[in-house]
N, C-alpha and C positions, 0 to 999 in steps of 0.2 A: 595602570599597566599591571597584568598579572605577574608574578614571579618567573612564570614557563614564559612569558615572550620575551622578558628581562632578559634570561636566560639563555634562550632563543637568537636573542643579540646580540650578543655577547659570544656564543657559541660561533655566529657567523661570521665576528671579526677577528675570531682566535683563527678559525681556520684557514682564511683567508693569510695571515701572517704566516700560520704551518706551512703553509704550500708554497709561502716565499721562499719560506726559509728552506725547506725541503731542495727548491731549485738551486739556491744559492749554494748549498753543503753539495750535494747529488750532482751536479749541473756544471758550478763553477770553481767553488776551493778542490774539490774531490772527485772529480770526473773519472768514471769508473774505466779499471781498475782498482783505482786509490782509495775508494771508500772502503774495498773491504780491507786492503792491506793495512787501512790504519785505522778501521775501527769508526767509523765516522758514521757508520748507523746507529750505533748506541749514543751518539752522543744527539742525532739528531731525536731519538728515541727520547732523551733526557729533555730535551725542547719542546718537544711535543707535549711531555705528561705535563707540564708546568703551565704550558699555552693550554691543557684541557681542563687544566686544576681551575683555572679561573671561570670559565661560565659553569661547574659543580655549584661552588663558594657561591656566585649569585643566584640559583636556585637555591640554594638554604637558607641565606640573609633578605634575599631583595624582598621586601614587604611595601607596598606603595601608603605614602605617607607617614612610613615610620623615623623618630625622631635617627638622627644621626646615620642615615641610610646612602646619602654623598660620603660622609668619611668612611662609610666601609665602604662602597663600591670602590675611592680612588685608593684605597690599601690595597685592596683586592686587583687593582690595576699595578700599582707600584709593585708588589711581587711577582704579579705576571711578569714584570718587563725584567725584574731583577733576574729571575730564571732564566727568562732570554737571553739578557745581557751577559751572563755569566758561561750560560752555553754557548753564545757565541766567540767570546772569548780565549773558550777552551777551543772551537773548532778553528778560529783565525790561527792561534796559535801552536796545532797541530798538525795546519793543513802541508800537503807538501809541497817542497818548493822545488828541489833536488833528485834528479836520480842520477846517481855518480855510478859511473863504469868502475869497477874496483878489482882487478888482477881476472875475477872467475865468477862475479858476481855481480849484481846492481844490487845499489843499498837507495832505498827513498829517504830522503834527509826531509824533517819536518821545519818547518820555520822557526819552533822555539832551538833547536839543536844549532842553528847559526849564530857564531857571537857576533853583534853589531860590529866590532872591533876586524874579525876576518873577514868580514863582508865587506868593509872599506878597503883591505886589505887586496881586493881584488885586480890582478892587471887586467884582465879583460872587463873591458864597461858593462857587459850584457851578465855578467855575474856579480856584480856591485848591490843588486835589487833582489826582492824576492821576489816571486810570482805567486799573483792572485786566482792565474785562472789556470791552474794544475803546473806541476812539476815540470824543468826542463832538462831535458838528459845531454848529461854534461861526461866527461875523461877526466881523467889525475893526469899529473905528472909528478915523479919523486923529482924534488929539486938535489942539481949534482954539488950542491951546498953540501959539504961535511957536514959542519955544525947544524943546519937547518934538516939533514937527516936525521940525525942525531933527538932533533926537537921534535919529530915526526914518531920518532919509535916510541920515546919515552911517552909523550903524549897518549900514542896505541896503544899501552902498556896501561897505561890511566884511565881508558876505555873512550877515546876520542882521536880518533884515527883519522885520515889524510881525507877520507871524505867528507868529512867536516869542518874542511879551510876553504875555501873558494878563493884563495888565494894560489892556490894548485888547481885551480879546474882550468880545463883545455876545451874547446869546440871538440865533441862527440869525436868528428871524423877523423881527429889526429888520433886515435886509439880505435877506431872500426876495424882496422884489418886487425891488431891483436888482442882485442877482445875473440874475433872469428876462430882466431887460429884453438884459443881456447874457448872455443864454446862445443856443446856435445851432439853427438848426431841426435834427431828427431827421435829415430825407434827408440834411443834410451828412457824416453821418459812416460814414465808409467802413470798416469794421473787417475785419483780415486774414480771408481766408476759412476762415480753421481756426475763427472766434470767431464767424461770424453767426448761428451758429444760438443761442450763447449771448446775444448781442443779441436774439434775434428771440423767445427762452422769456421775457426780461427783459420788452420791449416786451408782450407779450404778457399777461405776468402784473399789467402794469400799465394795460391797459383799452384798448389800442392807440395807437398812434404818434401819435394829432393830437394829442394834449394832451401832450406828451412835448417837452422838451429838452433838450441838453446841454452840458456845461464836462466840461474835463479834467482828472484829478485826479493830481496833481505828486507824485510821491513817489522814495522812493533808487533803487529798484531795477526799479519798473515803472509808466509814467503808465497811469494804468486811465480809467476814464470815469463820472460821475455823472447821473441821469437825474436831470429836475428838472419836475415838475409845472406848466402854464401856469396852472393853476389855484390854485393853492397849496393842494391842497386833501391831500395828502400829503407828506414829508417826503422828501429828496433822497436817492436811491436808489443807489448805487456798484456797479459793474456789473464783475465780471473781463474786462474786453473792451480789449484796450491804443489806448490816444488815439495820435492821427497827430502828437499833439507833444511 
């Protein structure tokens, strides 16, 4: 077998895994809008070069009949998969689980920001778990606990705020109407001109602009924007269009 079909082989099984992988980030932990707010094409980016590094490496080593040419090819596999493994790791543990309504805003809470410990903590069962297959958007509630307010400020203060307990999170709908009452009318929001036409396929797709408003949704890597129904007659829509704040 020549080197270029080695190669060739090799090339064909890497990319067959990219494209899994691509599915799995794109598709299922990160379903878009979340990929860009949290960055999750660099990381897929990071998967990729590692999964291409491997059929290079057997184009330079594979020699047919050369002594010790199994123990490089299966190194050359062990670092593939260790690059994998580690970008996947990073993407499991990135991915989002959470979008919490928060006073004026949505914040996307990622998996690793949950401590095992608040997530047991949870009275509602269906926030006990994280989600694998995108974020689910959740409400606060301040609990009318002194002391447990008290744990909540300080806590904000130390830069781990009330949407980061799932021990406080509520079904979306017991906070829809005042998220509404604070959300901004549509004409406010100004989005770079690269994005209006992605705003304007959104708006559009959602039965036109008067019954339409918006908050901004806070996350690591890009605040994007959520539409939000005056009617409440549909569920809060996240829109790849980056918020002015």
């Amino acid at each position: 077998m020549s080197r270029w079909k080695a190669a060739g082989i090799h090339l064909a099984i890497s990319a067959v895994a990219g494209i899994a992988v691509a599915i799995l980030l794109l598709r299922v932990w990160y379903p878009s809008p979340w990929s860009i707010a949290l960055g999750a094409n660099k990381l897929l980016l990071l998967i990729e070069a590692g999964l291409a590094l491997g059929p290079l490496l057997t184009l330079v080593v594979f020699k047919s009949g050369k002594k010790g040419m199994l123990f490089d090819l299966v190194f050359i596999a062990i670092v593939q998969l260790a690059v994998l493994a580690y970008g996947l790791s990073l993407a499991a543990r990135s991915r989002p689980v959470f979008v919490v309504a928060a006073v004026d805003r949505f914040v996307v809470v990622s998996a690793a920001e949950i401590d095992p410990a608040d997530l047991a903590a949870a009275e509602l069962p269906q926030f006990r778990s994280l989600s694998w297959i995108g974020p689910r958007i959740v409400g606060t509630r301040i609990p009318e606990d002194v002391e447990a307010r008290n744990r909540i400020l300080f806590s904000a203060v130390a830069g781990k705020d009330i949407d980061k307990y799932p021990q406080h999170y509520v079904n979306y709908g017991s906070v829809a109407t005042d998220m509404l009452s604070r959300a901004r009318p549509l004409a406010a929001l100004t989005p770079p001109a690269n994005e209006t036409t992605t705003l304007a396929q959104a708006v559009a797709e959602d039965g036109g602009a008067d019954h339409l408003a918006w908050m901004p949704i806070v996350a690591s890597k890009a605040n994007l924007v959520m539409l939000l129904d005056r009617n409440l007659s549909e569920p809060p829509r996240p829109v790849a269009v980056t918020s002015p704040e």
